[in-house]
C-alpha positions as CSV (number, residue, x, y, z in Angstrom):
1,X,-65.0,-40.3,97.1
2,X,-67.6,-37.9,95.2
3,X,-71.0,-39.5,93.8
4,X,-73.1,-37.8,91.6
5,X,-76.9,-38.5,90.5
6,X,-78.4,-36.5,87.1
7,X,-81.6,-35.6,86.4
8,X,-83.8,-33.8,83.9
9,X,-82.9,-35.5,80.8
10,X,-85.6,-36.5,78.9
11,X,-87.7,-35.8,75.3
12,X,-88.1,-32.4,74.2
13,X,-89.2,-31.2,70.5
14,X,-87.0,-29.1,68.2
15,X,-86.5,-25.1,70.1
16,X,-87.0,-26.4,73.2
17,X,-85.8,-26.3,76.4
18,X,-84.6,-28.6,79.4
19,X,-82.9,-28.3,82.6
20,X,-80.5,-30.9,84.1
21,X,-79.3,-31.3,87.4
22,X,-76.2,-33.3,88.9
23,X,-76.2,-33.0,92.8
24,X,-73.2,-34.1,94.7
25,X,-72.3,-36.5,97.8
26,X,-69.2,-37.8,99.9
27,X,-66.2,-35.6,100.3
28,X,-68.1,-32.8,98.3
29,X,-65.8,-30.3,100.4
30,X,-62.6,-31.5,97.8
31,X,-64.7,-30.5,94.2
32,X,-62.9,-28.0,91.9
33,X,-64.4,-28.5,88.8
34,X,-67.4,-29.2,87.7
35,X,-68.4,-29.8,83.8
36,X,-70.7,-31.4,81.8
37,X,-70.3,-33.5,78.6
38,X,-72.4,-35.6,76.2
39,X,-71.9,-39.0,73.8
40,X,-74.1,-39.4,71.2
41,X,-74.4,-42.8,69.7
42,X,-71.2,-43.4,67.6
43,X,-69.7,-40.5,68.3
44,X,-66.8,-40.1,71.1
45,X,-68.0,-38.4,74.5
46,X,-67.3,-34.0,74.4
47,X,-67.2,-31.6,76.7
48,X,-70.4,-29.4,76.8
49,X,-69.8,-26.7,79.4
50,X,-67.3,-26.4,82.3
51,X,-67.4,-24.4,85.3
52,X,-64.4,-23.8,87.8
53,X,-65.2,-23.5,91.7
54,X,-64.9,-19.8,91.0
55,X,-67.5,-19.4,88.6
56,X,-65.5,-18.9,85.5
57,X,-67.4,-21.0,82.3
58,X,-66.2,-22.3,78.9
59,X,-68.8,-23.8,76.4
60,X,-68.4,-25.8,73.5
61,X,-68.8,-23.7,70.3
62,X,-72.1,-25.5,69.5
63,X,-73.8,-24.7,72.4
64,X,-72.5,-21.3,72.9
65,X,-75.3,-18.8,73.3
66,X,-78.2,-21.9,73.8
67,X,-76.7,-23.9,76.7
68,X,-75.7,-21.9,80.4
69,X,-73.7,-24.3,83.2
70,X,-74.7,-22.9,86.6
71,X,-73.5,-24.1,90.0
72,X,-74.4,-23.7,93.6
73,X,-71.6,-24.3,96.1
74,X,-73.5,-24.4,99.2
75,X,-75.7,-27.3,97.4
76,X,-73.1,-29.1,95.7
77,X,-75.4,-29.0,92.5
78,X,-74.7,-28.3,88.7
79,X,-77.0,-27.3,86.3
80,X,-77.1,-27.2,82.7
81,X,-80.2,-25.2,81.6
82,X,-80.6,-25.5,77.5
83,X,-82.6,-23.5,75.2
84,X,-82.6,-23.9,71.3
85,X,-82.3,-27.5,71.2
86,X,-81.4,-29.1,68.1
87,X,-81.7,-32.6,66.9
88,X,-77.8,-32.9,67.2
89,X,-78.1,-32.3,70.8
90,X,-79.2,-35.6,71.3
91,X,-77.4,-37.4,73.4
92,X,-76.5,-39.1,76.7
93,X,-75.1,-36.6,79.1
94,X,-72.7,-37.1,81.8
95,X,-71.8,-35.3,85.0
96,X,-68.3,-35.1,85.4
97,X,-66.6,-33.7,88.8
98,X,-62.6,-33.2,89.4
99,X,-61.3,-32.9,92.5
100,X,-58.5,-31.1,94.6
101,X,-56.4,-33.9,93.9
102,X,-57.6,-34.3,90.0
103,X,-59.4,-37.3,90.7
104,X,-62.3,-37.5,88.1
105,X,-65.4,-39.1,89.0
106,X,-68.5,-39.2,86.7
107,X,-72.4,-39.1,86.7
108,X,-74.6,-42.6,85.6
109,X,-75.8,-40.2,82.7
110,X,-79.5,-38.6,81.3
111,X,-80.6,-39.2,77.7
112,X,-82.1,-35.9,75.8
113,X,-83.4,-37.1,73.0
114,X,-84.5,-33.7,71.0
115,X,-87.0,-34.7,68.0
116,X,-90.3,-34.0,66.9
């Protein structure tokens, strides 16, 4: 079993910035992918940014050049640092984690709410 705790959400003005954080516990040794998403009210949950154990990233195209996934092995943390934000990044955003095995296991969730 993996568990996973976000933080850094919050409320943040239009061209701001925020950094979250998701740090992992339990059998952290088995994680292969890590990856954020996001569900804003209504709307079905997406994936945001993904990051493989190896460091190679893939990004939504509406975060692409705003939003940078970041990961530290040795911590068993990922990050999502975002820059630019936009009204239509509000959302609730998840933690998701996949292991050796392709068990999934996902984060309570942070709200950004970006507005001014």
């Amino acid at each position: 079993q993996v568990q996973l705790v976000e933080s850094g959400g919050g409320l943040v003005y239009p061209g701001g910035s925020l950094r979250l954080s998701c740090e992992a516990s339990g059998r952290t040794s088995s994680i292969n992918y890590m990856s954020w998403y996001r569900q804003a009210p209504g709307a079905q949950r997406e994936l945001v940014a993904h990051i493989t154990s190896g460091g190679n990233t893939n990004y939504a195209d509406s975060v692409k050049g705003r939003f940078t996934i970041s990961r530290d092995n040795t911590k068993n943390t990922v990050d999502l640092q975002m820059s630019s934000l936009k009204p239509e990044d509000t959302a609730v955003y998840y933690c998701h984690v996949v292991d050796q095995l392709f068990r999934i296991y996902w984060g309570q969730g942070t709200q950004v709410t970006v507005s001014s």
